[in-house]
VEXPABA-649530 format. One record per residue: residue in one letter; x, y, z of N, C-alpha, C in turn. Coordinates in steps of 0.001 Angstrom, whole numbers, padded with zeros to 6 digits, always signed. Layout:
N
AXYZXYZXYZ...
This chain:
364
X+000813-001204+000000+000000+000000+000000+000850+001259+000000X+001760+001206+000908+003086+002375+001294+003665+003319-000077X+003957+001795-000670+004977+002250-001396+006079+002650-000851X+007034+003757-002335+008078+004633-001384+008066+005541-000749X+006417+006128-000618+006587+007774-000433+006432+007643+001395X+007027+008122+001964+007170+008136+003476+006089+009385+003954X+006064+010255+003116+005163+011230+003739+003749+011250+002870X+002618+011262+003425+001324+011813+003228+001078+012957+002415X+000033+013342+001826-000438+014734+001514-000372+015172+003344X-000820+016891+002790-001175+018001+003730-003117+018103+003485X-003194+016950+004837-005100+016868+005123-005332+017765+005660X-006450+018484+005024-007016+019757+005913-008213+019468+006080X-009191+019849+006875-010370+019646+007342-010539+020958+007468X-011357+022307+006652-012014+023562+007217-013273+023549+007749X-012997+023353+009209-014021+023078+009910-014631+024709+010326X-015783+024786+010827-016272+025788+011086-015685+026743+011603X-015143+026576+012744-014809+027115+014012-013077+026496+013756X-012753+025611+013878-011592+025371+013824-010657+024625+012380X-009734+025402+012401-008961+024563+010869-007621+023822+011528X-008209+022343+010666-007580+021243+011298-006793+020974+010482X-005500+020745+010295-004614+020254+009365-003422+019105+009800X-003027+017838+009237-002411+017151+009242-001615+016134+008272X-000394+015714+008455+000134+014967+007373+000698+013991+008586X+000292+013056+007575+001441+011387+008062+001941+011392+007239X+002789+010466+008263+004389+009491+007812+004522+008281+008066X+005182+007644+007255+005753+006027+006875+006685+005796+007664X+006813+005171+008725+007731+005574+009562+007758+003428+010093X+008831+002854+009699+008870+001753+009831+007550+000466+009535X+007552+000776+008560+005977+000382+008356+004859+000273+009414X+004537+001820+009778+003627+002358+010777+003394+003697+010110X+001976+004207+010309+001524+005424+010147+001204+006268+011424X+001967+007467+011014+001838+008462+012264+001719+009720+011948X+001453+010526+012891+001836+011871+012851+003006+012609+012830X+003135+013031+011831+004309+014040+011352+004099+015205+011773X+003293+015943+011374+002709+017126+011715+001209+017531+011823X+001053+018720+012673-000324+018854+012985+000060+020230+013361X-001537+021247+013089-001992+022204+013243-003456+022331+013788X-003638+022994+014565-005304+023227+014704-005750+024825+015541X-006250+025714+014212-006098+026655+014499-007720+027697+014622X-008003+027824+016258-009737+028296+016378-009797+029636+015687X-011151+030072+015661-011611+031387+015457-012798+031706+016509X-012868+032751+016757-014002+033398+017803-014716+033137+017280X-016306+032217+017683-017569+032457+016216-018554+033657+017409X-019179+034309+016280-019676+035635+016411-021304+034968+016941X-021650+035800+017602-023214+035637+018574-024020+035145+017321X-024574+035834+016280-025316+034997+015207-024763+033656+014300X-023207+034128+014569-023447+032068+014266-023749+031202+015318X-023402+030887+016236-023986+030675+017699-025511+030843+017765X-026287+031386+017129-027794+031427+017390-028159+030397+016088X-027081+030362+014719-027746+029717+013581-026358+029223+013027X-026208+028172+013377-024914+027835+013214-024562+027227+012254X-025830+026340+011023-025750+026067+010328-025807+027092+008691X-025890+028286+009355-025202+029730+008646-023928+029671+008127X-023343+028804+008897-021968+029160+009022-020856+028796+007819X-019567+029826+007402-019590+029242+006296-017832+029548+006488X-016846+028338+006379-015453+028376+006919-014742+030029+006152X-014439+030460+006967-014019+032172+006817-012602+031888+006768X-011596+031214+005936-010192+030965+006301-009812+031454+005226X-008305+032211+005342-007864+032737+004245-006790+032268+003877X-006068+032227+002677-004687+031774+002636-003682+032068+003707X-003696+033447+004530-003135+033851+005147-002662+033057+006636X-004790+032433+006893-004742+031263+008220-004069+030207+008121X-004318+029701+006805-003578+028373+005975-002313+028201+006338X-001605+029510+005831-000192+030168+006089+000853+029894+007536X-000248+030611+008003-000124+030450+009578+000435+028866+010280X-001018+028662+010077-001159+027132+010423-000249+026336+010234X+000372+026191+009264+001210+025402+008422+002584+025517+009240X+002796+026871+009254+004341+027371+009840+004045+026899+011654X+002787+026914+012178+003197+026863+013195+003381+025309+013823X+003597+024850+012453+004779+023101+013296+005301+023547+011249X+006742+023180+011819+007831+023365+011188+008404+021921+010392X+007606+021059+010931+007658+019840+009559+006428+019195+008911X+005863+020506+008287+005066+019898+007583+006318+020010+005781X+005478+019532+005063+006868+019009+003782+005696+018757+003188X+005805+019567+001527+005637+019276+000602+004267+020417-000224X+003671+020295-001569+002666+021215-001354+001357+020757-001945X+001033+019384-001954-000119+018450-002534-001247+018645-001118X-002236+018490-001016-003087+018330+000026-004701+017468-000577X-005259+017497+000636-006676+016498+000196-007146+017322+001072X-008648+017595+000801-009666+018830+001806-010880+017805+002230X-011302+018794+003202-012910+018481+003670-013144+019422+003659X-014840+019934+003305-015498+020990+003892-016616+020375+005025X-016928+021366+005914-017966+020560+006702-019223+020487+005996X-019829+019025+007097-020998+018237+006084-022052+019383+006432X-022424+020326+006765-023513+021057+006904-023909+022151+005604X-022251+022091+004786-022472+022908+003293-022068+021752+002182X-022891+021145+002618-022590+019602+001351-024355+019332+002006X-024052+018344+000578-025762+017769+000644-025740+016359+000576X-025826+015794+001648-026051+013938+002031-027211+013603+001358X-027719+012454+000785-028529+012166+000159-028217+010590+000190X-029187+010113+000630-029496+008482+000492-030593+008150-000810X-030524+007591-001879-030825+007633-003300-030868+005890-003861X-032635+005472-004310-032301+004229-005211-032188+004826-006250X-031707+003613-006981-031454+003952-008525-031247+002197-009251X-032012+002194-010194-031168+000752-010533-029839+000292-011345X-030156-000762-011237-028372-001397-011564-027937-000214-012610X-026959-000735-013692-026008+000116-014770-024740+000254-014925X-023897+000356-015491-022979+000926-016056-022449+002276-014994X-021199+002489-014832-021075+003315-014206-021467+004651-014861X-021392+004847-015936-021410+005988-016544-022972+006209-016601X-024161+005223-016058-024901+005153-016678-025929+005758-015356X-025339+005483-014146-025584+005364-012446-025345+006868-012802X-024065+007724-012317-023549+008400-012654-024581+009849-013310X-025127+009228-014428-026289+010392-014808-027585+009859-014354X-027915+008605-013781-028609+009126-013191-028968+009598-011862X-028001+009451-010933-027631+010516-009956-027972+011640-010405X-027095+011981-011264-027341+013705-011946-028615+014199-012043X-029388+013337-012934-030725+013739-012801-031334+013753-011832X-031354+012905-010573-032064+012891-009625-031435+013673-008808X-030703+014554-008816-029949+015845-007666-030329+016858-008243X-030531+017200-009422-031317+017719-010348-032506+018185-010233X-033115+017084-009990-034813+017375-009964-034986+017849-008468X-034137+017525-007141-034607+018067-005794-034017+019060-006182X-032998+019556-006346-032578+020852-006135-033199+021939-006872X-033914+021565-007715-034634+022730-008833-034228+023536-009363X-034493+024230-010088-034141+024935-010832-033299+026019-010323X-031749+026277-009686-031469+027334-008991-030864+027869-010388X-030680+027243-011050-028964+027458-012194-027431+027519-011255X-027232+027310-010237-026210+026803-009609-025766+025677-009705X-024071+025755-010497-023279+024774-010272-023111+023550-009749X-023169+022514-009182-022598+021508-008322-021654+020278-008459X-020791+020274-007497-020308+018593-007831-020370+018081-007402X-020549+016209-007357-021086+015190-006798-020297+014094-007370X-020210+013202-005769-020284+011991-006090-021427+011256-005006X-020824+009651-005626-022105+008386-004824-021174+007582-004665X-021729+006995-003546-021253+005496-003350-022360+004486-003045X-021793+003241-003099-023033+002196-002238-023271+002389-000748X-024250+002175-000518-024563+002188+001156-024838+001009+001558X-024628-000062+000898-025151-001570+001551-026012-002146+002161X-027304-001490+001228-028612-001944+001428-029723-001113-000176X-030098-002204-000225-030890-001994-001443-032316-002457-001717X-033496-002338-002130-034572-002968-002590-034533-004278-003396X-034732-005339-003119-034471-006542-003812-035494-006860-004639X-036444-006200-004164-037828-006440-004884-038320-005604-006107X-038191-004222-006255-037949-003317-007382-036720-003384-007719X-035552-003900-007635-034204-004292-008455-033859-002624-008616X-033933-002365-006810-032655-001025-006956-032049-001275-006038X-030947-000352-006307-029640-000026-005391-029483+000895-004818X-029268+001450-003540-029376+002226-002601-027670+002859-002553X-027908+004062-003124-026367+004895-003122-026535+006075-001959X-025518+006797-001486-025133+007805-001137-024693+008339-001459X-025323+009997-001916-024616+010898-002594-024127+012093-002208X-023008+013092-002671-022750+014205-001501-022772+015171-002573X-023214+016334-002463-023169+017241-003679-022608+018733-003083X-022226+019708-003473-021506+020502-002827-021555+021652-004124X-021770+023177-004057-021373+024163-004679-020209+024234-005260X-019641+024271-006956-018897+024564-007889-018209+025435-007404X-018776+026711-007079-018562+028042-006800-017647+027558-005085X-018160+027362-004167-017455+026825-003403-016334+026126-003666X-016482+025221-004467-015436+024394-004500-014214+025105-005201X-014265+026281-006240-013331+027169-006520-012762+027955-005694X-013597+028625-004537-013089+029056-003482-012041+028445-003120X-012257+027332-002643-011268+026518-001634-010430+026382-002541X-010502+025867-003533-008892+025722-004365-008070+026792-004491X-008846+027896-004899-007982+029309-005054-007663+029800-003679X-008324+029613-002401-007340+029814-001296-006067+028728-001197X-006075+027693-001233-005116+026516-001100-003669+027245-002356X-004075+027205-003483-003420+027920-004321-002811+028946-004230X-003262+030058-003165-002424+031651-002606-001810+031471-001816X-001840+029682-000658-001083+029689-000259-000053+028891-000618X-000114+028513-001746+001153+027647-002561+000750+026318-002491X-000456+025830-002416-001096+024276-002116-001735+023935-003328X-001534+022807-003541-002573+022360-005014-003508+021258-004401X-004705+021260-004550-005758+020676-003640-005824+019377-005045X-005357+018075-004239-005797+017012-005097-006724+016451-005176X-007809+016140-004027-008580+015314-003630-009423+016539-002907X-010937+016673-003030-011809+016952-002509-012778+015708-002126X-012270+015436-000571-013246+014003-000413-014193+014569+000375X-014970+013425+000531-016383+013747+001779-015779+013658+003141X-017004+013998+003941-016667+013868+005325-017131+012008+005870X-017789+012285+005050-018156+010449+005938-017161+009668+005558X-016520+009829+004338-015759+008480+003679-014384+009035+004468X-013815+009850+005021-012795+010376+005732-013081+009819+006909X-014311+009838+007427-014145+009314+008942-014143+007918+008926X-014284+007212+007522-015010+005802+007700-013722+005316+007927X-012304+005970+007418-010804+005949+007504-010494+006065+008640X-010860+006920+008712-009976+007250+010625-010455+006119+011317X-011757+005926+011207-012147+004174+011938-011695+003393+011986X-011223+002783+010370-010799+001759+009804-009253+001683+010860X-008623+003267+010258-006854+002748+011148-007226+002798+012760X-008380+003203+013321-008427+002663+014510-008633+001561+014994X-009433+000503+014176-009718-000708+014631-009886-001771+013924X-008823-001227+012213-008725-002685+011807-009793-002616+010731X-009446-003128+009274-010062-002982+008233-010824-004580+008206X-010573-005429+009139-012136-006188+010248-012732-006428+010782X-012795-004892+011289-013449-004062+012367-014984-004633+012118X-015786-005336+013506-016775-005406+012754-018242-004238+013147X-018997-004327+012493-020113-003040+012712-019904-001672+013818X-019185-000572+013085-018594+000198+014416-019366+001562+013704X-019909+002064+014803-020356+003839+014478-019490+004709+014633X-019686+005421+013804-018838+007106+014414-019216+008450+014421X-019083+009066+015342-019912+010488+015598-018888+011644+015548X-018846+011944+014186-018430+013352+014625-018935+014524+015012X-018666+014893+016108-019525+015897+017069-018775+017533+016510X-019449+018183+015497-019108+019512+015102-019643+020778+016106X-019570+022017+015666-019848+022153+016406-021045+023405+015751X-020987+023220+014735-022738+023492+014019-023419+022618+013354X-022975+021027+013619-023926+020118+013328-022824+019024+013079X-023754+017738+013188-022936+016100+013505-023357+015476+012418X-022254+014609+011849-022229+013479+011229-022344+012327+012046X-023374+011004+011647-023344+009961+012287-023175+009112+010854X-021836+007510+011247-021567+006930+010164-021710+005685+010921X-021309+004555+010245-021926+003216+010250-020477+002665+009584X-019292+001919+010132-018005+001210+009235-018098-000206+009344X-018065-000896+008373-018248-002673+008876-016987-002995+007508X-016074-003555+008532-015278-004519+007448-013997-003308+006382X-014322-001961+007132-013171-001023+006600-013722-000367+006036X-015495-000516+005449-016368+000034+003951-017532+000871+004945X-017210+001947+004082-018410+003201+005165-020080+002357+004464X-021359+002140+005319-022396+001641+004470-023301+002354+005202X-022980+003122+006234-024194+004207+006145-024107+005688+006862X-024514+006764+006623-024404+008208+007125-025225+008731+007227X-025973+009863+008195-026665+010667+008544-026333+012130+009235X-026610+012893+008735-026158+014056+008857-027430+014696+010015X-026665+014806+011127-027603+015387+012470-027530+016744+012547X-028570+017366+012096-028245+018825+011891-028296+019911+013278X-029472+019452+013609-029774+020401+015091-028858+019862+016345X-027428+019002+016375-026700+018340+017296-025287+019307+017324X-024859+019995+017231-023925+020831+016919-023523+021207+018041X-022565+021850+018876-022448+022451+019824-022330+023544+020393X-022413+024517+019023-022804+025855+019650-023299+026249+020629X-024565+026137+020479-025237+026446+021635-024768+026043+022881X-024393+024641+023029-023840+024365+024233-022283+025193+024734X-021733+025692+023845-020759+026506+024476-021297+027950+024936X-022551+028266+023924-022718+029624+024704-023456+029473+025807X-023868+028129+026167-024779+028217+027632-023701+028355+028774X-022450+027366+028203-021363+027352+029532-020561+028688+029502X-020487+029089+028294-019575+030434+028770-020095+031711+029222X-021639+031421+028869-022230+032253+030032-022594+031918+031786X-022706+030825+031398-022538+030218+032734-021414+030201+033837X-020513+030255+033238-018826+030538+033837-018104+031757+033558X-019082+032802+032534-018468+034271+032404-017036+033850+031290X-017204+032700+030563-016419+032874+029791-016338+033014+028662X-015257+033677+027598-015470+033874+026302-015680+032475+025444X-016240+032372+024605-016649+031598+023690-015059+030551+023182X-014236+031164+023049-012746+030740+022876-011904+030118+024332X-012532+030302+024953-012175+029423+026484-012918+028596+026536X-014086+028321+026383-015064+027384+026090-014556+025693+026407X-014046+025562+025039-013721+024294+024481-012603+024016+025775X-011452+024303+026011-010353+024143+026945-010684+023783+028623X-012091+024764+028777-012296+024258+030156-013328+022660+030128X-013972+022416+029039-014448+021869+028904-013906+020348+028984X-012990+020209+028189-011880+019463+028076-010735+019059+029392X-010663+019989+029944-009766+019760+031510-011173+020020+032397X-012057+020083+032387-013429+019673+033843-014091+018301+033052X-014804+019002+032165-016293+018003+031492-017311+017754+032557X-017774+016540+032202-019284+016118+032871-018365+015197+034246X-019571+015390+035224-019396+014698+036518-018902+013271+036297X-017841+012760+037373-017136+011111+037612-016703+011553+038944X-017168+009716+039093-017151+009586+041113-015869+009862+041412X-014429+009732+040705-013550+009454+041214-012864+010855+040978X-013724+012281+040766-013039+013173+040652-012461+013603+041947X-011278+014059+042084-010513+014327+043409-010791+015391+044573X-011178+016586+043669-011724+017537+044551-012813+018204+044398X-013233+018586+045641-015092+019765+045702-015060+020379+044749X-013677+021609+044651-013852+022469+043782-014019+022093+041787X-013333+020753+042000-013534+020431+040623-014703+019608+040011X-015410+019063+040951-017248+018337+041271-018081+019350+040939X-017610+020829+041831-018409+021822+041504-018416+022377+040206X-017498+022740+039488-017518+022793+038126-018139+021968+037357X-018234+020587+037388-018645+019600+036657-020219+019387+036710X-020725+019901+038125-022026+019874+038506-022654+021166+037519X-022042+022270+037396-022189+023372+036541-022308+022805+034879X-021910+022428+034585-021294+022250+033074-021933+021075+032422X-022377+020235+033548-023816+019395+033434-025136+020001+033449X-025175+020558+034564-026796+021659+034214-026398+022388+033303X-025739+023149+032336-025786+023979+031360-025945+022988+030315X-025055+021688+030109-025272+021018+029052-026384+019785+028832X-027008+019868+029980-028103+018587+029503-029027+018964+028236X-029564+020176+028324-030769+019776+027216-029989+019184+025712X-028992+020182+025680-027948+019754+024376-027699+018228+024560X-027234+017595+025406-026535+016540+025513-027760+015276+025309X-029016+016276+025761-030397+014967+025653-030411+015155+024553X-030577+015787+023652-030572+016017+022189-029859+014993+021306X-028429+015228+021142-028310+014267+020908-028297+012864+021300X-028365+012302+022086-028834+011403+022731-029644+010706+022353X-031141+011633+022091-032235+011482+021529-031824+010959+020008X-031106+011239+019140-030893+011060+017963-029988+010051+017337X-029246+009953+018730-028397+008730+018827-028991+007770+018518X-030128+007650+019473-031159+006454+019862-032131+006294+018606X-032282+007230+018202-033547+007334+016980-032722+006233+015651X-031390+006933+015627-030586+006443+014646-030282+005155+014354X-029889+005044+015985-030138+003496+015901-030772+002193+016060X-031750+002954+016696-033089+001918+016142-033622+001731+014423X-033210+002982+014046-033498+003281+012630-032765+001936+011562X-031547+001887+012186-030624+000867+011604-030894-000625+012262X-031707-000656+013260-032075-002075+013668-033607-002486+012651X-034330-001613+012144-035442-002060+011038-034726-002231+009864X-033600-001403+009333-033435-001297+007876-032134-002180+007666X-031869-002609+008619-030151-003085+008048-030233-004148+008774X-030590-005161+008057-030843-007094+008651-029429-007407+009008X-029149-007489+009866-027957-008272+010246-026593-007230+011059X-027228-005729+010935-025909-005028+011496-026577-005097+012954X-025683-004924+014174-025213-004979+015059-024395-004287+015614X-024046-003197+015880-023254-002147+016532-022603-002286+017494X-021372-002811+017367-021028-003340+018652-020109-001916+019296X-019639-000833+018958-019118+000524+019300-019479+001500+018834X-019273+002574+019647-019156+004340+018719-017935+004739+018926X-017576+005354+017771-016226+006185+017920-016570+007579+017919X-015865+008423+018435-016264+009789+019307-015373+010515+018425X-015239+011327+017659-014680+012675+017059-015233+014251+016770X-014137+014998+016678-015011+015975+016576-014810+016829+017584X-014913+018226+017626-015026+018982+019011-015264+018347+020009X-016642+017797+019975-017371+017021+021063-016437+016064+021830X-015816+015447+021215-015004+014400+021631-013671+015025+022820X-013961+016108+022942-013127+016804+024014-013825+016736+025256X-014800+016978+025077-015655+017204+026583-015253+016091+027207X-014934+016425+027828-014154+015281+028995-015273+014267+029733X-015336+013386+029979-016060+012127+030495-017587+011756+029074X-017356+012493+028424-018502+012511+027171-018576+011204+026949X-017615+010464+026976-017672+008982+025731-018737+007976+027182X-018247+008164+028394-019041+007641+029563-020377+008232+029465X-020479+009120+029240-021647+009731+029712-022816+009206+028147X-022086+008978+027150-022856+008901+025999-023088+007048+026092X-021929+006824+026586-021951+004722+026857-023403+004063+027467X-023537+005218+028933-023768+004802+029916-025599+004813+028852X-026264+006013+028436-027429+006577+027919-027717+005809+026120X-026417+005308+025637-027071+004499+024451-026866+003308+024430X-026407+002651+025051-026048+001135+025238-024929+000684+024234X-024512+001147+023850-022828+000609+023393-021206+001262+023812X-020597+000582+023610-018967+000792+024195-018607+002519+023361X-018093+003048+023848-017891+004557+023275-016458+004689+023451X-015650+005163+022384-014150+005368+022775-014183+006615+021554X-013174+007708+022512-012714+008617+021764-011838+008526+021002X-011692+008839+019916-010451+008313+018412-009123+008989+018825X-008421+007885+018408-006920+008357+019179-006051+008252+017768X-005389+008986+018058-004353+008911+016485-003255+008191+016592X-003031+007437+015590-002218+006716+015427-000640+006729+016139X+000514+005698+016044+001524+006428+017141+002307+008038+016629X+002188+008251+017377+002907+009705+016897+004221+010116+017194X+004916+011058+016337+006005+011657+016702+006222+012872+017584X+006798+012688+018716+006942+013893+019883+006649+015176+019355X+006052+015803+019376+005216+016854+018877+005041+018493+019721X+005348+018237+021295+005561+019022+022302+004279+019483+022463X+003547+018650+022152+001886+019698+022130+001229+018294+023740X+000193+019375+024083-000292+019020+025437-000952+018301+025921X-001627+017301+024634-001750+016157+024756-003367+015828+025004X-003930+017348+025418-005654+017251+025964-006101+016618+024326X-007080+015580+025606-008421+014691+024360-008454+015203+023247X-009113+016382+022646-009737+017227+021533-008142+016987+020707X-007216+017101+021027-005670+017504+020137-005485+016118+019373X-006342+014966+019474-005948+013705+019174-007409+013691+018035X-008678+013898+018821-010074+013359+018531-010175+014193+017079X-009820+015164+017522-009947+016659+016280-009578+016213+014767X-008330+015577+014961-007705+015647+014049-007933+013994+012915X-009158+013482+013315-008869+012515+012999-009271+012233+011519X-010115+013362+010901-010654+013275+009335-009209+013759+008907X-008525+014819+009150-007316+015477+008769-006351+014542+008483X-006285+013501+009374-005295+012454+009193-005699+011340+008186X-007013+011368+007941-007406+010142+007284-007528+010929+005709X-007543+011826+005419-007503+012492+004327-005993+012764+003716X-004870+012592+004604-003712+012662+004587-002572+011536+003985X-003410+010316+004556-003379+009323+004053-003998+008706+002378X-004663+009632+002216-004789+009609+000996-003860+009630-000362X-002708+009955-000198-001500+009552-001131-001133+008686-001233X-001230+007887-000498-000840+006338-000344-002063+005540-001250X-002927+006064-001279-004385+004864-001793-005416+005790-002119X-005270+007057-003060-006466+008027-003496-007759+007192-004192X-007652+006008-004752-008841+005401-005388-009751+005232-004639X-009205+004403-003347-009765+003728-002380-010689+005015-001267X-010242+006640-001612-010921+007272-000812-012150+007619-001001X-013005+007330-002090-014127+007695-003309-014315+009092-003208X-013395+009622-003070-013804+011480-002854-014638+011920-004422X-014972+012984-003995-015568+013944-005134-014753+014346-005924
């Protein structure tokens, strides 16, 4: 798979609120971290009220930044994500065909929902691994995304001296980060990436992404502006205290740090029932439609995946094993090691990896 090339593209993920960037390395036949960046922005009171407004504000300049501030990143190829809240998920029959033949008719059928805007788009599909046996269709997933967007992002990548190879999805990126977490015979494993103006939920069996849902109202905005009003803090402190307190555990050591946790639980329940609620919906959803899957984990990414005791607190309320995504072994890095610095980065890395095996990523 390796080959000779020891280093990765430069994976970026322009996430809402934060731009995530990473490259691996071939490093004794092991994949790791070479380098990493992850660089926030303040989001402003009306994205916070409508967060699915939100639209990545990064300039070549942040890119710039980012890049320089770890000093071995190498080379100027990269693979992108945009977040799934400005892409369009679509679960789609269609029958058998020819690829070329599937292909338009996707087209047409993204076509006919979207109506008549005269706006651009590009798209791809994949299988989702479940189909109608009885009308002799096939059940694809499709992701479609603004032209016009998608020039954006190249012509920033481009000012900063980057040539964007790969525009993949967000689900087929995380279905990766899964895969190098637990084995391409991994069997039936979920993954949640917890954004923080709206969540992806995916489905990995056997290394092959076969199902996604895009949770729109699960985001965490709101839940940071309840705690940072709650604690008088700015929106950009948020995430950090969150991450060193989180939600209540018996074995926390002291009053003063119970008391925080008792705080940060009443600010975050209704959010946290929320998704919860959708967790549960989801996966009952997949116990009618998908004969034979079985969920035996969730994998936790994403902002969310910082909140400290989250993966317990989400175990304990949906009935399966919850582990936060850990990145592969890494190279000493001097960075501080909190949850979110590992969980964050994990589409970035799996998009990074994409030089090694671009076919296999089905990007757009």
């Amino acid at each position: 798979m390796l080959g000779n090339l020891r280093r990765g593209w430069i994976g970026i993920e322009w996430g809402t609120q934060t731009l995530k960037i990473a490259q691996a390395e071939c490093k004794r036949g092991e994949l790791r971290i070479a380098a990493s960046a992850m660089v926030p922005r303040r989001p402003t009171s009306p994205e916070i009220q409508d967060p699915l407004s939100i639209r990545p504000a990064w300039s070549a300049q942040d890119l710039q930044a980012a890049l320089a501030s770890d000093s071995r990143f190498t080379g100027k190829k990269a693979a992108c994500v945009l977040p799934i809240h400005l892409t369009d998920l679509r679960t789609m029959a269609i029958p058998p065909g020819s690829p070329a033949e599937r292909h338009a008719m996707v087209s047409n059928e993204i076509s006919s929902l979207r109506g008549d805007t005269g706006e651009e788009i590009e798209f791809d599909f994949w299988e989702s691994g479940h189909g109608d046996s009885i009308q002799a269709t096939e059940s694809v997933n499709t992701l479609s995304v603004s032209s016009r967007l998608v020039a954006e992002l190249t012509q920033t990548l481009s000012r900063a001296g980057l040539c964007c190879e790969i525009l993949d999805g967000l689900p087929l990126a995380l279905s990766r980060a899964a895969a190098m977490q637990y084995g391409l015979e991994c069997p039936p494993t979920a993954v949640l990436d917890w954004g923080f103006a709206s969540s992806i939920f995916c489905v990995v069996r056997a290394g092959k992404l076969i199902f996604s849902r895009h949770l729109r109202n699960c985001g965490l905005a709101k839940l940071f502006e309840t705690v940072g009003q709650l604690l008088n803090l700015p929106e950009e402190d948020v995430l950090e205290i969150l991450a060193r307190y989180g939600l209540p555990e018996e074995s926390s050591a002291d009053a003063s740090t119970k008391e925080i946790q008792a705080a940060i639980a009443e600010a975050a329940r209704p959010h946290l029932n929320e998704i919860v609620e959708e967790l549960r919906r989801t996966i009952a959803y997949l116990g009618t439609q998908f004969a034979g899957i079985v969920l035996e984990r969730l994998c936790l990414t994403g902002d969310g995946a910082a909140v400290r005791h989250t993966d317990r607190f989400l175990s304990d309320l949906i009935g399966l094993s919850v582990d936060v995504w850990q990145l592969p072994a890494t190279a000493a890095n001097g960075r501080s090691g909190l949850p979110h610095e590992s969980a964050s980065l994990g589409a970035a890395f799996a998009l990074s990896v994409l030089a090694w095996n671009p076919i296999h990523g089905d990007a757009t």
